[in-house]
KETI-645027 format. One record per residue: x, y, z of N, C-alpha, C in turn. Coordinates in steps of 0.02 Angstrom, whole numbers, plus 50000, padded with zeros to 5 digits. Example, Ala and Ser with C-alpha at 12.3 -4.5 7.8 and 13.67 -1.06 7.14 Angstrom:
2
506604971650390506154977550390506604983550390/506424988850354506844994750357506455000250394/
This chain:
318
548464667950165548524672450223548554668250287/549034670350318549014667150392548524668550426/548274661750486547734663750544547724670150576/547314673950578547614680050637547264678050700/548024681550746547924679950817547274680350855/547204676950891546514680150947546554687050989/545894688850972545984694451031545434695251090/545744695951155545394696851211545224704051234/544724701951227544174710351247544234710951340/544614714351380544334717151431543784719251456/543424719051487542744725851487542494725451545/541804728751558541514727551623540854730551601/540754734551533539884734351519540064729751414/539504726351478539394722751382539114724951343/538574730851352538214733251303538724737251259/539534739951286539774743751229540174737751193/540054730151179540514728851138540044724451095/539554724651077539374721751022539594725050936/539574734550945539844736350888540774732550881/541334732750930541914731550932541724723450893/541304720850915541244712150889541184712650823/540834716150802540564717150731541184720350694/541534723050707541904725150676542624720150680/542744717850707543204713150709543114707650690/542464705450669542044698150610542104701650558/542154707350546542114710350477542674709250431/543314710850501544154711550471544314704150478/543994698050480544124693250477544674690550531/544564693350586544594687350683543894685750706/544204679550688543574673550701543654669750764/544284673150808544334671650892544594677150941/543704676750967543764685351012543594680551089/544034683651124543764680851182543584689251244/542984685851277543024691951336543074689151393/543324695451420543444695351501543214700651526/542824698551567542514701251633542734702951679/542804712051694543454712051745543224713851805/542954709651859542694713051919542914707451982/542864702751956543174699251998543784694151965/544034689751990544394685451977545204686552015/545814681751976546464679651983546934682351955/547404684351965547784686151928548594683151967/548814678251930549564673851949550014677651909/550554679151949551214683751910551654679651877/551484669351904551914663951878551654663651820/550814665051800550724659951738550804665851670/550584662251609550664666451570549974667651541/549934672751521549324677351490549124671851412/548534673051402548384666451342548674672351273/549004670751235549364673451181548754676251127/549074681551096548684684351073548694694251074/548284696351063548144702451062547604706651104/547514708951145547274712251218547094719551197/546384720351222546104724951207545584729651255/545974735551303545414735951349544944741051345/544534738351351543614742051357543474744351433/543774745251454543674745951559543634754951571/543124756151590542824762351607542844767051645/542974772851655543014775351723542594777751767/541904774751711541294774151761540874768051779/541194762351790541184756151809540904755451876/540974759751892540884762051968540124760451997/539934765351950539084767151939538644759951921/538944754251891538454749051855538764744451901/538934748051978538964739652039539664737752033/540054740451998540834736451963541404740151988/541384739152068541774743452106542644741952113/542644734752095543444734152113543554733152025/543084735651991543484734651922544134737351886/544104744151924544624747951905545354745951919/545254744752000545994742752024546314735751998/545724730351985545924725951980546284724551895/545784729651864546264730851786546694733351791/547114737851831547614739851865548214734851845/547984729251880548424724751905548424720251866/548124719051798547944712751759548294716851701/548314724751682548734726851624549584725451635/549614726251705550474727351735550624718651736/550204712951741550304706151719550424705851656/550004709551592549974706451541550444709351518/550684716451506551294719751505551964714851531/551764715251581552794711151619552634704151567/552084701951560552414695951506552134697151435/552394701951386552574704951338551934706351290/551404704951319550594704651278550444710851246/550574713751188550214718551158549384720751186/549404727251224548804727451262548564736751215/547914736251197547664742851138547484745651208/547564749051214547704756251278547874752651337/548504751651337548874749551390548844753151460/549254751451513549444753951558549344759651567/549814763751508550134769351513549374774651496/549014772351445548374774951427547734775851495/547814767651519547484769451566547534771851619/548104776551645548194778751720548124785251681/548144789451618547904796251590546984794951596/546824790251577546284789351553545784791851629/545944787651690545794788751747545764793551777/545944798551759546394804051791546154810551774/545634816051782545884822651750546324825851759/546694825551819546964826351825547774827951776/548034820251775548484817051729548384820151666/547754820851652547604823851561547884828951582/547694834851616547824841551603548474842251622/548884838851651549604837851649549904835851590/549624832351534549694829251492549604833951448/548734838151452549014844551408549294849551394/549544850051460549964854951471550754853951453/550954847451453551604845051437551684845251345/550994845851309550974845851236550604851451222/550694860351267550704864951254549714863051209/549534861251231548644861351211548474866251262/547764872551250547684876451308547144871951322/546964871951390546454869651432546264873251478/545524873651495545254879251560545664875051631/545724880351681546174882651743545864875751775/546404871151807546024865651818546434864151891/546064861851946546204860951998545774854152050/546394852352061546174845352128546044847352174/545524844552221545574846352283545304838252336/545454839052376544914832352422544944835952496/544444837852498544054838952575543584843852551/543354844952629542524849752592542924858652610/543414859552665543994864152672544174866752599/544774861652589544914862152529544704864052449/544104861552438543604863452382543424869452385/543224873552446542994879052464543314886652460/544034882652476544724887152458544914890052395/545004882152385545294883952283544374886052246/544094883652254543324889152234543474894852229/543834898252300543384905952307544264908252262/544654904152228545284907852193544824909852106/544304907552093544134906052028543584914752015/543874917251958543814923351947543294922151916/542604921951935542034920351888541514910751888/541354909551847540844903151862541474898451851/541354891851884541714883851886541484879451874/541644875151852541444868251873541694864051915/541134857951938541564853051972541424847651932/541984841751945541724834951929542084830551948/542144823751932542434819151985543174818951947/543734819051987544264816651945544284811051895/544174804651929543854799951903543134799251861/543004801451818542404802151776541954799051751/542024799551682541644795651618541034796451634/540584798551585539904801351583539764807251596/540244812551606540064818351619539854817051699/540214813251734539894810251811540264818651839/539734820051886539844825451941540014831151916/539814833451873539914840351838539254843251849/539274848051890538884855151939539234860751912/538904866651877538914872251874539024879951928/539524883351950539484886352014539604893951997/539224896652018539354903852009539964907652070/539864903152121540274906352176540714899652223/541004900852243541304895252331540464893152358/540144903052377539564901852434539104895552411/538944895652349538454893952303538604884852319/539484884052302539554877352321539454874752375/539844878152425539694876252502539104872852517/538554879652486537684874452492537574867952477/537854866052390537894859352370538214855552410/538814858552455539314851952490538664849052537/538204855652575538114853052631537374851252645/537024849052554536404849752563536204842052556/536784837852556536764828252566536484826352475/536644831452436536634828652350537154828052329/537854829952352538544831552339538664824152341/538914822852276539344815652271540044814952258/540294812752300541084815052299541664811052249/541034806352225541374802352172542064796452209/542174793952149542884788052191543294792352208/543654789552276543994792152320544054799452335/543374801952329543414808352363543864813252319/543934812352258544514819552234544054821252176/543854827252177543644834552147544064837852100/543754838752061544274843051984543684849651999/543854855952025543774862652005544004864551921/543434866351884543694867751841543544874951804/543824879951772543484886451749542704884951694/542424888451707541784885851663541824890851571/542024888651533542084890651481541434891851443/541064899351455540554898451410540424901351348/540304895451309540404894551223539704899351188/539624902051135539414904451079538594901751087/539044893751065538524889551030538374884851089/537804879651092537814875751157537764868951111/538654869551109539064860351075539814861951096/540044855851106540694853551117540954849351067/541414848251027541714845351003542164841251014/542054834850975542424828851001542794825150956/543374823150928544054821150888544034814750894/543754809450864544024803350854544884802550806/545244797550858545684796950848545984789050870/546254785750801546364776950795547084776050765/547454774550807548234770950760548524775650748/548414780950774548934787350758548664793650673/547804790350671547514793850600547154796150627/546894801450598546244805650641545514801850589/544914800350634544664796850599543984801250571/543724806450636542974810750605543214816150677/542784821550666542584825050720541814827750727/541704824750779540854827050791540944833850850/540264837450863539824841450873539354837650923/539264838350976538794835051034538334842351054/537844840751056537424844751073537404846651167/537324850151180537544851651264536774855951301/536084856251268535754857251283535334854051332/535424847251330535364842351387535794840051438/536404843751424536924843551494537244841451471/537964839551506538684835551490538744828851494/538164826151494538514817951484538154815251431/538674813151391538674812751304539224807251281/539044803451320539284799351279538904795451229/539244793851164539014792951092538844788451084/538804783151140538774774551095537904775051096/537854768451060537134768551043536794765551112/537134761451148536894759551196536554766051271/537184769251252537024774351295536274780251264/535964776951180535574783751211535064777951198/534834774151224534494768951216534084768851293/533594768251318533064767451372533614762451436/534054760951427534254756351466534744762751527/534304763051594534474769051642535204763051671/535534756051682536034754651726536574753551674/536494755851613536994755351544537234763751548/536654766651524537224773351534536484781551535/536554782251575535884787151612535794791351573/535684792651501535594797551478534714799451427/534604805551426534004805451406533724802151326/533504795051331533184791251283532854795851224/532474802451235532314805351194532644810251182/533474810051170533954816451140533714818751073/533634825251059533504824951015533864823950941/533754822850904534054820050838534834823250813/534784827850834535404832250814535824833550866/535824827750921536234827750983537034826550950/537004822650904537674821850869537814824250798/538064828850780538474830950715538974831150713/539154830450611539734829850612540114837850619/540604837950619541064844350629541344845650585/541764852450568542154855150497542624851550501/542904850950567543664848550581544264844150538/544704845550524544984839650489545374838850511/545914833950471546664830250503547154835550507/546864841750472547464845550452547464849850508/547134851750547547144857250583547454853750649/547744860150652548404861950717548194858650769/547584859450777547164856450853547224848650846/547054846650801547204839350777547764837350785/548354840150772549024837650744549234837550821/549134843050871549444841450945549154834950972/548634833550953548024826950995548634820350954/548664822650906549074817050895549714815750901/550104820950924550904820350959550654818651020/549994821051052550154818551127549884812251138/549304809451087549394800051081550014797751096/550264797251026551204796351026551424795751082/551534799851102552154802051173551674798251237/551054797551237550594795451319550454789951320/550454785351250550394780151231549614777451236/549024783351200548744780651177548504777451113/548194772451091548024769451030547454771051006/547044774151053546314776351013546084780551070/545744785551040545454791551109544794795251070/544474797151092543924803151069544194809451136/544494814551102544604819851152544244825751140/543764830351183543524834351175543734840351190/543274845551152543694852051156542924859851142/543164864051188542674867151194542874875451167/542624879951116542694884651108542264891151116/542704892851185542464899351200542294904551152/541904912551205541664919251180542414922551148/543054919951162543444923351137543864919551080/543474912851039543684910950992544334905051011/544584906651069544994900951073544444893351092/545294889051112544734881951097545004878851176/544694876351205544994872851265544824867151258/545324860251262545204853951283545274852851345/544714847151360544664847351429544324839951456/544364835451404544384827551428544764823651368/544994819351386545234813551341544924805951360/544494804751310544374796951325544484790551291/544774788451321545104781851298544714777151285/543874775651300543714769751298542894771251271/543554775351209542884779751140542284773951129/541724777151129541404774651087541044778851031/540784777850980540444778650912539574778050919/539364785050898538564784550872538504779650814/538034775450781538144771050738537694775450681/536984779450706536884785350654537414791550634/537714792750677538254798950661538634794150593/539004789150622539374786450560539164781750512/538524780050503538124780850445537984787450406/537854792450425537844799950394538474801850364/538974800950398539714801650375540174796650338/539874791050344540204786150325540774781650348/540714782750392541404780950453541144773650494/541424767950498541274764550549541944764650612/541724766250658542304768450715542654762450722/542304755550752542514750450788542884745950723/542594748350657542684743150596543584746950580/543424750850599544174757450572544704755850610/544404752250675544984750650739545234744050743/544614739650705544914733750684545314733250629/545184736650580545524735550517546474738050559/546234742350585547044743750635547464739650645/547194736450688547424730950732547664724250659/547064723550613547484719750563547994720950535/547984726550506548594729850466549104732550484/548924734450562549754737750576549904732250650/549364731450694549344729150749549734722450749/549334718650696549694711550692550484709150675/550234713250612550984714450577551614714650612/551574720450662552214724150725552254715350783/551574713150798551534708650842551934702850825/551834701550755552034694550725553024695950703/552994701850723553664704550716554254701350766/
């Protein structure tokens, strides 16, 4: 068997890549390099170190001090791209990824239903498109990850208070996603892992402790500048789900990978009092409970490496 290529990890929190490490010693690459994306160079003369590119960069980078991380991965995918580097959620992934925007344009272009979703930036503005919303909203930051800035609103009046009571965080650059508040049966959301174009598990997040759920182990771990969530969730914060590859809901998540050009996503999806299902985030820079997929049998990061060996390399060395 030939050497396989190196691959360079992007990132900007290290606590989510020790599972990605482990799983890529498993599939046998024995040269991982990382990069740290917050500061540094980027020359449009030189060339990118060869190999296989992989980004881990967050859209809540924001929050852990890592303020020019975003833009500057911006500008380091559109380098490694113009000189021909196979990059696992490229460009094109990450300006959806950033964006709620972009998603719900995105789901809307692959006929997925999603609750009534609206931009706004000013405190005018927010107040306007509010008082159009027939019943409770949400807000949250366009720019996300973590369930960042998601407030519950029964009314405009109700918000107004929040704008003007100095707790209102307006998140990066000031733009606001109004969104309809879908309220479900059960208090869980469901979430679709999805790698290489296979559907890999679908979990069940528990929503009794609020919306920020993300799955990695790091995040439910005591560490408050890794990822703020409550250390003592309780045990059944993550299950698995009925869901399979076969169902319809599945099969669109995966035409609209295809077509948006992502390589791996966990997209969630919420089902209302009237049985339908609304998706209403896509995240690109999934991570995996390591008890959920011990229970199920799934290793996420091991599933994404084996990817990258078998189809990733293969196409590369092409």
């Amino acid at each position: 068997m030939s050497r396989l290529p190196a691959i360079h990890i992007l990132f900007e929190n290290p606590a989510w890549l020790p599972p990605l490490e482990a799983g890529l010693a498993a599939e046998g690459f024995t040269e991982v390099h990382r990069h740290h994306v917050d500061s540094g160079v980027v020359d449009p003369s030189q060339e990118p170190a060869e190999g296989i590119w992989i980004n881990r960069m967050s859209p809540s980078s924001h929050t852990r001090g890592h303020i020019t991380a975003v833009p500057l991965m911006r500008e380091i995918l559109q380098w490694l791209e113009a000189h021909g580097r196979r990059v696992i959620n490229g460009s094109e992934a990450f300006e959806l990824e950033m964006s709620k925007l972009r998603q719900e344009l995105a789901l809307r272009r692959h006929g997925i239903k999603s609750p009534r979703t609206v931009l706004a930036v000013g405190r005018e503005q927010l107040l306007e498109q509010a008082a159009t919303f027939d019943g409770p909203f949400i807000t949250k930051h366009n720019r996300g990850g973590k369930g960042l800035g998601i407030q519950l609103f029964g009314s405009a009046e109700q918000l107004a208070g929040h704008l003007d009571s100095g707790a209102f965080d307006p998140g990066p650059g000031g733009m606001i996603v109004l969104q309809e508040y879908i309220a479900a049966p059960e208090p869980f959301i469901t979430r679709v892992e999805i790698v290489g174009g296979r559907f890999l598990f679908a979990m069940r997040s528990n929503t009794e402790q609020g919306f920020e759920l993300c799955p990695s182990d790091a995040c439910q771990a005591e560490v408050p500048d890794v990822c703020p969530v409550d250390a003592d969730a309780p045990a059944h914060k993550f299950q698995p789900s009925p869901i399979t590859a076969e169902d319809p809901l599945v099969q669109q998540y995966l035409q609209l990978m295809e077509a948006e050009g992502l390589d791996l996503a966990g997209i969630e999806f919420i089902e209302g009092h009237d049985g339908e299902r609304y998706t209403y985030d896509i995240n690109g820079t999934t991570n995996y409970n390591a008890v959920l997929g011990e229970q199920i049998g799934v290793d996420g990061m091991r599933d994404l490496a084996r990817w990258i060996r078998t189809r990733v390399v293969v196409e590369h060395a092409a």
